[in-house]
DOGU-562583 format. One record per residue (C-alpha): residue number from 1; residue in one letter; x, y, z. Coordinates in nm, 4 decimals. Example, Ala and Ser with C-alpha at 12.3 -4.5 7.8 and 13.67 -1.06 7.14 Angstrom:
2
REC resi resn       xx       yy       zz
REC    1    a   1.2300  -0.4500   0.7800
REC    2    s   1.3670  -0.1060   0.7140
! end
This chain:
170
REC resi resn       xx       yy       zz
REC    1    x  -2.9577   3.4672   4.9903
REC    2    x  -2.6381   3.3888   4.8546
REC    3    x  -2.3640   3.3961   5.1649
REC    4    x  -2.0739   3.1117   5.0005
REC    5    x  -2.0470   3.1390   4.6165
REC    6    x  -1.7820   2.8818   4.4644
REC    7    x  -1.6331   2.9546   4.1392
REC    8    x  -1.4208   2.6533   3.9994
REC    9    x  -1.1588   2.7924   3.7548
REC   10    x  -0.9268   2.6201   3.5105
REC   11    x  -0.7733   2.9195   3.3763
REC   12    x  -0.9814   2.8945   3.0603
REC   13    x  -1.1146   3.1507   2.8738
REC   14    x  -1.4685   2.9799   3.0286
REC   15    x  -1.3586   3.0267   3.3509
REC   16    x  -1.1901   3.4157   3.3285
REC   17    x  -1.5265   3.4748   3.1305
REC   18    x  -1.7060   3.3947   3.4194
REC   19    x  -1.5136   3.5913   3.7307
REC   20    x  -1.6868   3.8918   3.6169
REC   21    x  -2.0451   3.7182   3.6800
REC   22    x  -1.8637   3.5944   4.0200
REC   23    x  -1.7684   3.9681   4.1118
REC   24    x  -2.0914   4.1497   4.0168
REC   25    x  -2.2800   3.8266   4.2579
REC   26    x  -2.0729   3.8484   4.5524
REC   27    x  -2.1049   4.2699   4.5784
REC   28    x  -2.4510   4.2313   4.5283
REC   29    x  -2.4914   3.9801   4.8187
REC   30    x  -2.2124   4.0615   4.9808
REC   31    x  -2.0922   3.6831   4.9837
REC   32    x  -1.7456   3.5239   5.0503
REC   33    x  -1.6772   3.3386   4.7000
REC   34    x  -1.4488   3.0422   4.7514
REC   35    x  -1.2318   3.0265   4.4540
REC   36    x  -1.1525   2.6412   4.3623
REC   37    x  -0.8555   2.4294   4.1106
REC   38    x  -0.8841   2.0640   4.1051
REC   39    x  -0.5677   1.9657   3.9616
REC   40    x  -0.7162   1.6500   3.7464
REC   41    x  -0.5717   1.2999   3.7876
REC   42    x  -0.7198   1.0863   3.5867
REC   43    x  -0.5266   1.0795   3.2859
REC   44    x  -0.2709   0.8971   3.5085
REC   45    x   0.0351   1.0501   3.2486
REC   46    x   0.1804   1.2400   3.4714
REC   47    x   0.2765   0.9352   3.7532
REC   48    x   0.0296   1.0313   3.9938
REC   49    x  -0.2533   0.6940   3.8694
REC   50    x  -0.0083   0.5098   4.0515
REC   51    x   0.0050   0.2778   3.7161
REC   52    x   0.3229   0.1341   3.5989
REC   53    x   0.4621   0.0952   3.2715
REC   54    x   0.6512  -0.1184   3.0700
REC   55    x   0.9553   0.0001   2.8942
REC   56    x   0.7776  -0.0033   2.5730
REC   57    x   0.4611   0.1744   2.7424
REC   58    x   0.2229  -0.1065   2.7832
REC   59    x   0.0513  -0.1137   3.0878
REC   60    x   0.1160  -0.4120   3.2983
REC   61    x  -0.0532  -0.5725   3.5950
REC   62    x   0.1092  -0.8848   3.8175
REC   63    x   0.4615  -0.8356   3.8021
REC   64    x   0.6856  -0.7417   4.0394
REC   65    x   0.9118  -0.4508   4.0035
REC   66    x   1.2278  -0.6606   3.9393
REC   67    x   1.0398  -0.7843   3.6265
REC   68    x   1.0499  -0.4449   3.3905
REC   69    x   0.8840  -0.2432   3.5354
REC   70    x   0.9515   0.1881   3.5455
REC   71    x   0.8175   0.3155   3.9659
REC   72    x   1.0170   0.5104   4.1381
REC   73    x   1.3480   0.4442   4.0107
REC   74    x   1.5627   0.7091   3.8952
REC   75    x   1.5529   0.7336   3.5739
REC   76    x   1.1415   0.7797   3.5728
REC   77    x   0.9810   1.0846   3.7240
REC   78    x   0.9372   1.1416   4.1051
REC   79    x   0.5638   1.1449   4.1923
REC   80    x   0.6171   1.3555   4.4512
REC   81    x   0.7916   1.6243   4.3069
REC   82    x   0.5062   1.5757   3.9993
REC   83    x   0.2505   1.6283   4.2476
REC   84    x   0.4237   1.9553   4.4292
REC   85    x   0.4786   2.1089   4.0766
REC   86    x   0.1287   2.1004   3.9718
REC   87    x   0.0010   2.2318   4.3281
REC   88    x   0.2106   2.5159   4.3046
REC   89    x   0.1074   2.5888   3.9118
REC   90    x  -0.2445   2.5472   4.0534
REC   91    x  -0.1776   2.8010   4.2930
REC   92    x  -0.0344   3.0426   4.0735
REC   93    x  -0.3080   2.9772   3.9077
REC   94    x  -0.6103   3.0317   4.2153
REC   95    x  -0.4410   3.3539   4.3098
REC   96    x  -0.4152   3.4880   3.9073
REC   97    x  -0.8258   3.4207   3.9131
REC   98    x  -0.8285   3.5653   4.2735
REC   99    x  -0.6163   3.8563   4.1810
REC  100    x  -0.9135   3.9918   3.9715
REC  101    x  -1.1819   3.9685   4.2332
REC  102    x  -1.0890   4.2991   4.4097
REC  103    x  -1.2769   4.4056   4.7164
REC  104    x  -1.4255   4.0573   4.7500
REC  105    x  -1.3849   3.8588   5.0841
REC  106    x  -1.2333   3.5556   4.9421
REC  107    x  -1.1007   3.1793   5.0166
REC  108    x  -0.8751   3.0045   4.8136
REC  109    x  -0.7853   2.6207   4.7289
REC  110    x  -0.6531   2.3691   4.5376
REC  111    x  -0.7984   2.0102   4.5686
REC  112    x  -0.6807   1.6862   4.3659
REC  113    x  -0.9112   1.3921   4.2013
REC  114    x  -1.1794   1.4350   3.9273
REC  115    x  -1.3057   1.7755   3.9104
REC  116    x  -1.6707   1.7184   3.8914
REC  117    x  -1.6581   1.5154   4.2164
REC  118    x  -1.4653   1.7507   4.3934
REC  119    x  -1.6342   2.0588   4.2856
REC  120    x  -1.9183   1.8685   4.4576
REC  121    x  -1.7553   1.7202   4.7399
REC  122    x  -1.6373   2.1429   4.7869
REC  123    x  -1.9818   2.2756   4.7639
REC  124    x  -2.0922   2.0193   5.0143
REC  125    x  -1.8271   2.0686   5.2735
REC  126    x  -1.8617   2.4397   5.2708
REC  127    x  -2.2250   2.5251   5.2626
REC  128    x  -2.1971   2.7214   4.8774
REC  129    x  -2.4775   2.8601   4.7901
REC  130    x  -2.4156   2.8784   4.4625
REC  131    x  -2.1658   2.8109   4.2096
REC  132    x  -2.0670   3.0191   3.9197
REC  133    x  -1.8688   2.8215   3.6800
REC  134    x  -1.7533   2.9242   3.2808
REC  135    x  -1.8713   2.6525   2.9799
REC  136    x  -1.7067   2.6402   2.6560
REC  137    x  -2.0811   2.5850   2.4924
REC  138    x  -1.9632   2.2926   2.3143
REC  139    x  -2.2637   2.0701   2.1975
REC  140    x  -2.3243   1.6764   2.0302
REC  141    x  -2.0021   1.4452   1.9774
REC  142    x  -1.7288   1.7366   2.0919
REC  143    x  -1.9281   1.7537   2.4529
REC  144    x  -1.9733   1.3535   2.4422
REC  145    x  -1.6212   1.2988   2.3309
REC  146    x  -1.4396   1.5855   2.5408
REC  147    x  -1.6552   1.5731   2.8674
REC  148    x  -1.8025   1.8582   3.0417
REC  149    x  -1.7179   1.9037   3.4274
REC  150    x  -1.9715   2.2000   3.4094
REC  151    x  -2.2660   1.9885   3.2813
REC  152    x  -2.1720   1.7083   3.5319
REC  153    x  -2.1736   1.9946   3.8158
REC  154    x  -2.5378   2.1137   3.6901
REC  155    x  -2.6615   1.8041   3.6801
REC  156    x  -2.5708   1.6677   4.0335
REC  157    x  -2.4838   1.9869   4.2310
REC  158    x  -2.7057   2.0427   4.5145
REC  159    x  -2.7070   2.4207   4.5259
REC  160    x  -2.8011   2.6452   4.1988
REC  161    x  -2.5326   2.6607   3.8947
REC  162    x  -2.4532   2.9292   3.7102
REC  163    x  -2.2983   2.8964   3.3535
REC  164    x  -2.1381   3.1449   3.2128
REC  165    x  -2.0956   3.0903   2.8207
REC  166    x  -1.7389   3.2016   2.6390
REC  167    x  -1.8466   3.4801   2.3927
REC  168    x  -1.7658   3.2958   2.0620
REC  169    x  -1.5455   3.6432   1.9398
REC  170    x  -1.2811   3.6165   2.2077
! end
């Protein structure tokens, strides 16, 4: 029934809550789980939006760079070296959530964009059959203000979701 499960992990206490859920499916139908970071870039603060700023830290659009504008010179940060330092914390990261799915037949990766979309974009490119993903169970303005990636993933997701719901005492 359930031959690719994908389990999208943050590192939260959401997503460690639900690995056990993960573990307990895949035994049962003795199913590969794909375990999944999306290293987020929209904020765009960490040089990978591709923005630049001003000196002051306005945004600015038009200008050339000779006219005040922090790229790629030295004194700003590399993008590239930004971009290999969060892969390899996101890998750390995979294979710390990995590390606790023992006796599982397992795939690992590390994708970059919004995580909703490429949760999705995942599930679709490897035939899941399900994903198990950990919610923080927040509800009204602190869901509408925060965002949820899991109730995006429920609500467009193709295969079935599982939500796994942080125990409010840990």
């Amino acid at each position: 029934m359930y031959d690719q499960i994908l389990y999208p992990t943050d590192g939260s206490t959401g997503s460690e809550a639900a690995a056990a859920h993960v573990a307990e499916l895949a035994s049962a139908f003795d199913a590969t789980v794909h375990v999944l970071h999306v290293i987020d870039i929209r904020g765009g603060g960490l040089g990978l939006s591709g923005a630049f700023l001003e000196e002051e830290g306005q945004a600015m659009s038009g200008r050339s760079p000779d006219e005040g504008y922090i790229g790629r010179h030295e004194e700003g940060p590399d993008p590239d070296e930004i971009e290999d330092e969060l892969t390899a914390q996101a890998e750390e990261l995979v294979e710390a959530s990995a590390g606790s799915l023992d006796g599982i037949d397992l795939t690992t990766a590390v994708e970059m964009g919004t995580p909703h979309s490429e949760i999705l974009r995942y599930a679709d490119e490897n035939d899941i059959d399900l994903v198990v993903m950990g919610t923080h169970g927040r509800t009204g303005v602190e869901r509408y203000l925060l965002g949820s990636v899991t109730e995006k993933v429920v609500r467009l997701a193709d295969p079935p979701v599982v939500t796994v719901r942080v125990d409010e005492g840990e």
